[in-house]
Every structure is written in C-alpha cells, then in structure tokens.
C-alpha positions as CSV (number, residue, x, y, z in Angstrom):
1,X,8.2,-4.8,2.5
2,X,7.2,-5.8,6.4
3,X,10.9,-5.4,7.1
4,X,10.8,-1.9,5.5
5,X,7.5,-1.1,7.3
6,X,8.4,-2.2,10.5
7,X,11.5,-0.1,10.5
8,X,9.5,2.7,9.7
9,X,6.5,2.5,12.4
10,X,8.1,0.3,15.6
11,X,11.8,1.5,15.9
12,X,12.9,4.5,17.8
13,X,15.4,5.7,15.0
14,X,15.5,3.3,11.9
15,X,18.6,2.3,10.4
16,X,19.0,5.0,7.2
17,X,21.3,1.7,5.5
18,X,18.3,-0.7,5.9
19,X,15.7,1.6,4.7
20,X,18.0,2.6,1.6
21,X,18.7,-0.9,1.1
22,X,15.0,-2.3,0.9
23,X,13.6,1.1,-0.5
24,X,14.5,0.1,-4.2
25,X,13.3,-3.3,-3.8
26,X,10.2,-1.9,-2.5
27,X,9.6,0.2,-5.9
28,X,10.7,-2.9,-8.3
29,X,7.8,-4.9,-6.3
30,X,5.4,-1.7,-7.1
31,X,6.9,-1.4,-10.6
32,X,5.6,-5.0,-11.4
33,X,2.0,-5.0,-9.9
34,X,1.8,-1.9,-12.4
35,X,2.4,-3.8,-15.2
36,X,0.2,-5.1,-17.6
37,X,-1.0,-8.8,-16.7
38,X,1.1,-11.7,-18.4
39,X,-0.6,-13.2,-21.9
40,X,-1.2,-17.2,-21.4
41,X,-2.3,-19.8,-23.6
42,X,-5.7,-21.4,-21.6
43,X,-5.0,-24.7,-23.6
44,X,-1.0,-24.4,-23.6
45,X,-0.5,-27.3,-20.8
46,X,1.6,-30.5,-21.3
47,X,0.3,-32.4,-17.8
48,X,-1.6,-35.9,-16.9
49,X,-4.0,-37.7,-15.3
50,X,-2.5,-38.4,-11.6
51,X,-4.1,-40.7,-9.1
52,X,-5.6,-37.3,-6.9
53,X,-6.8,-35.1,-10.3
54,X,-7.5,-35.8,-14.2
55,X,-5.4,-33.6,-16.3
56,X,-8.5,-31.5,-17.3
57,X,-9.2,-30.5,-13.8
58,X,-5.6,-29.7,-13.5
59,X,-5.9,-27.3,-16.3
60,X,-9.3,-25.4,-15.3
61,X,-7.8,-25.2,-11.5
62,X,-4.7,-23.5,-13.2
63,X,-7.0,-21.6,-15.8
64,X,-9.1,-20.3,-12.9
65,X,-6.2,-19.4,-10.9
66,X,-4.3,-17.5,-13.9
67,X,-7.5,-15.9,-14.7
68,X,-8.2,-13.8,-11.8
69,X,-6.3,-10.9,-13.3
70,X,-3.0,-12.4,-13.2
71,X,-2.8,-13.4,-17.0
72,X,-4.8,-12.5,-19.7
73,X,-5.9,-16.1,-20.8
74,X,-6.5,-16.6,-24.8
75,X,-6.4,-20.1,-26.9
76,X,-2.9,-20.8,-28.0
77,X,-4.2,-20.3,-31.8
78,X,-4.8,-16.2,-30.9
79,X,-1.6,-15.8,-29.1
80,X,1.2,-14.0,-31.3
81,X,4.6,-14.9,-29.9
C-alpha cells in the first residue's frame, strides 16, 4: 500500500503498470479487514512451560492479543467446526 501511495502523491507522472499492478492487491487487503473476525478456541493451545514464561501466561498473552477484535474467542466446547 506505501508503494501504491507513494506513486500516487510524490511522483511527477506515476507509472499506470505499477499502479494497476498493486491496485488489486490493495482491494484483497481492504476485502479482508472487512471480514468478519476469525472464531478461536481460548483454551485450544498445545504449548509449555519454558524457562522465560509458564504455559498459562503464554496462553492469556495470546488470548489477549487474539482478543482485541482479531478473533472472536469462545471455549473449544462452544466452537462448531
């Protein structure tokens, strides 16, 4: 998207191939965002305890990070696959 952009706004005459090359890729990356966030089991991790973290903070760092609108988080037991 920068690449598209900075053709756009800092060149005198942008190259028409480059702009119709990125343009589609451009609306894929829009086409995702406007998707519904991915389902994900909040107790569906196989992991261990490592020297740094215990498995369980492992999981709520990941749980925390999925769960800021990324992925809709549920217990594996309510997820229908």
């Amino acid at each position: 998207m920068a690449t598209y952009r900075y053709q756009r706004a800092f060149t005198p005459v942008p190259d028409q191939a480059v702009l119709a090359f990125l343009h589609p890729r451009i609306d894929d990356f829009f086409g995702i965002l406007k998707q519904p966030p991915a389902r994900s089991g909040s107790d569906a991790y196989t992991t261990f305890d490592t020297p740094e973290l215990p498995a369980e903070r492992i999981i709520a760092h990941h749980n925390r990070l999925l769960g800021r609108g990324f992925a809709e988080l549920s217990e594996v037991e309510r997820v229908r696959f």
